[in-house]
Backbone bond lengths (Angstrom), bond angles and torsions (degrees), N, CA, C in turn:
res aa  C-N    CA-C-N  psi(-1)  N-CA   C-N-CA  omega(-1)  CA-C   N-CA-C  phi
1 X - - - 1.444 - - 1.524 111.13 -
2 X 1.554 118.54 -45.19 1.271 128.59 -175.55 2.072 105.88 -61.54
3 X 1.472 102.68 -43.43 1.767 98.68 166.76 1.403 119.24 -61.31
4 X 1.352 130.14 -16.03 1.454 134.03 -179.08 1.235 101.65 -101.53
5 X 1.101 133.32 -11.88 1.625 105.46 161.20 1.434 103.36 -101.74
6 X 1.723 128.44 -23.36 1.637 94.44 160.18 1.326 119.62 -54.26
7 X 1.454 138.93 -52.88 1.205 137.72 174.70 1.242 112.76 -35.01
8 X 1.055 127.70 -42.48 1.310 134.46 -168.98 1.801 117.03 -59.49
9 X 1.240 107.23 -37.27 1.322 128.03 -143.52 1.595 90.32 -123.26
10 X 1.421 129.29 -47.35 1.617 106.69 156.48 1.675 117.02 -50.18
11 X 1.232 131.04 -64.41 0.734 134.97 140.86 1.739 123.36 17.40
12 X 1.454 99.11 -88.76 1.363 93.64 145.54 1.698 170.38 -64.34
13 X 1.412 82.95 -6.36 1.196 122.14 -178.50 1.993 98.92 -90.47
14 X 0.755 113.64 -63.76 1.902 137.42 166.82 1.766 96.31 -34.60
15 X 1.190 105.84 -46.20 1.780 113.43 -161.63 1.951 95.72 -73.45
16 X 1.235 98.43 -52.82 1.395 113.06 169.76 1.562 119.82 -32.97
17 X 1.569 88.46 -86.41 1.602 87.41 169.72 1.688 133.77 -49.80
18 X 1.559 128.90 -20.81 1.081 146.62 159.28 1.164 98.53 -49.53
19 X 1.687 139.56 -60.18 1.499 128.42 -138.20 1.531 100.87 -119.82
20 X 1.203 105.75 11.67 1.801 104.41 -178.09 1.532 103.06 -88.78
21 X 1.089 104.75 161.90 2.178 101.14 -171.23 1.663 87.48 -99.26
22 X 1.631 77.18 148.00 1.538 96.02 -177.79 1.421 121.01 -47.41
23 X 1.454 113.99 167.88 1.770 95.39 -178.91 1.753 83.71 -119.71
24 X 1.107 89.33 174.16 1.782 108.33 176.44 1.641 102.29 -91.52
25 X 0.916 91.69 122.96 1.547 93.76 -166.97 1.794 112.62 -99.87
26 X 1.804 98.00 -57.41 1.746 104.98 170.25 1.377 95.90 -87.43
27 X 1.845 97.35 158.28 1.221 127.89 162.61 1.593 117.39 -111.15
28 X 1.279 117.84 161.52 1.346 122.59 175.46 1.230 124.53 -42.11
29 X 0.962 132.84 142.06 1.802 113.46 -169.62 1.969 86.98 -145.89
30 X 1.117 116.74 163.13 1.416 133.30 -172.66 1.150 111.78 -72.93
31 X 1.549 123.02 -17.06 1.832 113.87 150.14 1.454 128.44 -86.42
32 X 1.133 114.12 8.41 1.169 124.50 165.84 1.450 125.17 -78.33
33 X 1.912 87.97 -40.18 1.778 92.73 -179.20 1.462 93.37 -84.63
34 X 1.255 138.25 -50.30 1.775 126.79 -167.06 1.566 105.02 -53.38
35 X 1.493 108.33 -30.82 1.684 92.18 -169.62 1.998 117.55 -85.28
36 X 1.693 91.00 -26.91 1.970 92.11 142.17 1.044 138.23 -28.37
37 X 1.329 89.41 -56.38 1.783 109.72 -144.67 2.016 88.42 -103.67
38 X 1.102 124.11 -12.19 1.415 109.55 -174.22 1.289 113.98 -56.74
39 X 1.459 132.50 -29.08 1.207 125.69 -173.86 1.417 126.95 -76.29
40 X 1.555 107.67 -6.82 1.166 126.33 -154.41 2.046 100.35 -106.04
41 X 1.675 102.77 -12.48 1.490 118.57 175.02 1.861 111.85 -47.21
42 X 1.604 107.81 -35.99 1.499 90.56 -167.44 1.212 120.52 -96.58
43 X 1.972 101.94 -6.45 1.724 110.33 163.64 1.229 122.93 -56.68
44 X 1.407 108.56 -43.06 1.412 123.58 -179.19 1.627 113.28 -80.16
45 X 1.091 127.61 -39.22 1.305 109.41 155.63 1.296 148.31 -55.34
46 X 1.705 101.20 -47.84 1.504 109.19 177.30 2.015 103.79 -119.14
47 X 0.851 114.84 18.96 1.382 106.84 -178.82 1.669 119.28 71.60
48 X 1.718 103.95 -153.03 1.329 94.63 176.50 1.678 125.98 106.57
49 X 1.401 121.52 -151.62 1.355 120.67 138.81 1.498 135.70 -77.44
50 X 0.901 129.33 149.74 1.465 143.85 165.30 1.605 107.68 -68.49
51 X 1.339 121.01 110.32 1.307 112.83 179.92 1.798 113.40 -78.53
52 X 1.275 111.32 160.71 1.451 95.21 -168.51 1.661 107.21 -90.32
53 X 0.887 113.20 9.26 1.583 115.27 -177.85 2.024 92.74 -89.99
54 X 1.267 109.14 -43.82 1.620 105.05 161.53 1.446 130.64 -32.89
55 X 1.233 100.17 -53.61 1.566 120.03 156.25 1.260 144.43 -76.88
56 X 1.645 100.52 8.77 1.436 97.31 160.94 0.941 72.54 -128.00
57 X 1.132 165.43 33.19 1.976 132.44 132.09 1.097 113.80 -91.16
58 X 1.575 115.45 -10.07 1.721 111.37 154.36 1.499 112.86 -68.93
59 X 1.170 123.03 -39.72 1.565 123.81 -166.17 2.007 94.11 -74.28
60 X 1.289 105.32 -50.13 1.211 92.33 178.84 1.647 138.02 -49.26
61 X 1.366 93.30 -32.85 1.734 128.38 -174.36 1.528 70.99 -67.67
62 X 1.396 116.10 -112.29 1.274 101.56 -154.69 1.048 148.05 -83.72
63 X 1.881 110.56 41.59 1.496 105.20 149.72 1.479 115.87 -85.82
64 X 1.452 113.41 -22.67 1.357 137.09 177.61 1.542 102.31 -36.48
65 X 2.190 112.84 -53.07 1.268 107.04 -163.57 1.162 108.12 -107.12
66 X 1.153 98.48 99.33 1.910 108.81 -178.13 1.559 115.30 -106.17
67 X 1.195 108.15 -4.65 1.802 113.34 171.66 2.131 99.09 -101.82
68 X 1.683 82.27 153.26 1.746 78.55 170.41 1.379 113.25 -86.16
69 X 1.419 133.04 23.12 0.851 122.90 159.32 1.563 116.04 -88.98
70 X 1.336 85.01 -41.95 2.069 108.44 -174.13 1.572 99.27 -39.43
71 X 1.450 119.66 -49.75 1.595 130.88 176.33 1.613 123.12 -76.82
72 X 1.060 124.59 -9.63 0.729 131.85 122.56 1.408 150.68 -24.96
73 X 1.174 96.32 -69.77 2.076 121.26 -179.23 1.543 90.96 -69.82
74 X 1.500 116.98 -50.32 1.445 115.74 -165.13 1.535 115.88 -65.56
75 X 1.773 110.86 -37.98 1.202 104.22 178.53 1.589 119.77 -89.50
76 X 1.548 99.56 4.83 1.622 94.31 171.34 1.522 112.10 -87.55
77 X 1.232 104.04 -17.21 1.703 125.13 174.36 1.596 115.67 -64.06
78 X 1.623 106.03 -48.34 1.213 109.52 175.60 1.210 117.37 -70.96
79 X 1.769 120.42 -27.21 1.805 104.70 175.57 1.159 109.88 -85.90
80 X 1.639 141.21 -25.40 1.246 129.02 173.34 1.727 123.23 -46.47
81 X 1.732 86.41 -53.89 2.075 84.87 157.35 0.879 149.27 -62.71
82 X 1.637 99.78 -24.49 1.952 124.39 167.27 1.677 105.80 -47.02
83 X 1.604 104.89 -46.27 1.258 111.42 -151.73 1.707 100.17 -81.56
84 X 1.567 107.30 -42.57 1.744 88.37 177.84 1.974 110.80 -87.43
85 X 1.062 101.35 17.19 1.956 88.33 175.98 1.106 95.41 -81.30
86 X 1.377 97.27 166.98 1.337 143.89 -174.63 1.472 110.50 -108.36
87 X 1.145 131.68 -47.93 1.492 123.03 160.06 1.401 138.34 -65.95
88 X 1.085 131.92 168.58 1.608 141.54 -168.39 2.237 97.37 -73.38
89 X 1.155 97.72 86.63 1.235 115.34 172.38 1.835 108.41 -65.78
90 X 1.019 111.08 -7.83 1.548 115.47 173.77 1.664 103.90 -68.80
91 X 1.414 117.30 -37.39 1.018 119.69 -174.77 1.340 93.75 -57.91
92 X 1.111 152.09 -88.54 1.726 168.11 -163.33 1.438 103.42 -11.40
93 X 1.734 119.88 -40.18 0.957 100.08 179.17 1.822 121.49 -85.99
94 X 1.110 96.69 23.64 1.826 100.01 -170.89 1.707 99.95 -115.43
95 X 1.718 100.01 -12.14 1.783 96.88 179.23 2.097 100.94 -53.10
96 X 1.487 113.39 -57.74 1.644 82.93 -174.67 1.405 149.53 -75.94
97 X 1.597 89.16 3.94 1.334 94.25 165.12 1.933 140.71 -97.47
98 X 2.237 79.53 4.47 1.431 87.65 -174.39 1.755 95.12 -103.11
99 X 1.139 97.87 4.04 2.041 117.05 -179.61 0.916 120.21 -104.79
100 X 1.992 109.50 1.50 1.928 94.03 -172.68 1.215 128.47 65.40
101 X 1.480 109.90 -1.66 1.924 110.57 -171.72 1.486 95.90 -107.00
102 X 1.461 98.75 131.95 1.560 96.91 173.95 1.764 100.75 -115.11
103 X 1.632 116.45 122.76 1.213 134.84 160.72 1.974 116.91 -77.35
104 X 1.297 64.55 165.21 2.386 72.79 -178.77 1.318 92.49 -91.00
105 X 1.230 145.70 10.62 1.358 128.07 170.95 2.117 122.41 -153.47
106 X 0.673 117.81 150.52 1.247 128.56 176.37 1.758 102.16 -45.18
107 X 1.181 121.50 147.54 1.278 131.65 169.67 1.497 101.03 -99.82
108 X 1.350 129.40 105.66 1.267 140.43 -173.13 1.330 139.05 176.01
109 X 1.380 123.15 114.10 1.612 124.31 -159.74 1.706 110.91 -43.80
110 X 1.524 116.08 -21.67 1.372 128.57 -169.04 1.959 104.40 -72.85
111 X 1.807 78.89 -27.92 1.954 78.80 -164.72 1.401 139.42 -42.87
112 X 1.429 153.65 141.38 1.433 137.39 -140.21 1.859 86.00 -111.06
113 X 1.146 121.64 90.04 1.437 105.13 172.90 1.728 134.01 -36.87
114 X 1.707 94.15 -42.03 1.041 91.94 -164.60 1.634 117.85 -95.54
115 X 0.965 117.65 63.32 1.238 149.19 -153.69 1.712 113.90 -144.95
């Protein structure tokens, strides 16, 4: 009797885990945002047009960061790269407005992430 109610109760336990909604398991990590944002490398270097593949790795980027942490990670990601490029990173902050994507924060090496 005592083995049929463990059975019973894994069992239930098993049923549980089956019908519970998935959890989010990964978070954003800093190759996620460079491999977004790679297309968006030769605007910011040499100017020009905005390629549209730029703009969907912005839209992607941030539907991707939907926790305040997720924005976070991303914008601490974006000043670490700010800081070693070589191109006019001023441009970066004009990618969402030449993309239609509106972010929660300024594109800018100055930006306060944790905020």
């Amino acid at each position: 009797m005592a083995g049929s109610i463990v059975w019973r109760v894994a069992g239930l336990v098993l049923a549980m885990a089956l019908l519970a909604p998935p959890c989010r398991v990964t978070a954003i990590t800093c190759s996620d945002v460079y491999g977004d944002l790679l297309p968006c490398v030769q605007y910011i270097q040499s100017g020009g047009a905005v390629a549209p593949q730029c703009c969907s790795g912005l839209r992607t980027l941030v539907a991707a960061a939907r926790t305040g942490d997720d924005r976070r990670t991303a914008c601490t990601c974006l000043k670490t790269a700010a800081a070693s490029f070589s191109g006019d990173v001023s441009r970066a902050s004009k990618l969402p407005g030449k993309c239609g994507v509106s972010i929660p924060y300024k594109l800018s090496p100055s930006t306060d992430c944790s905020k």
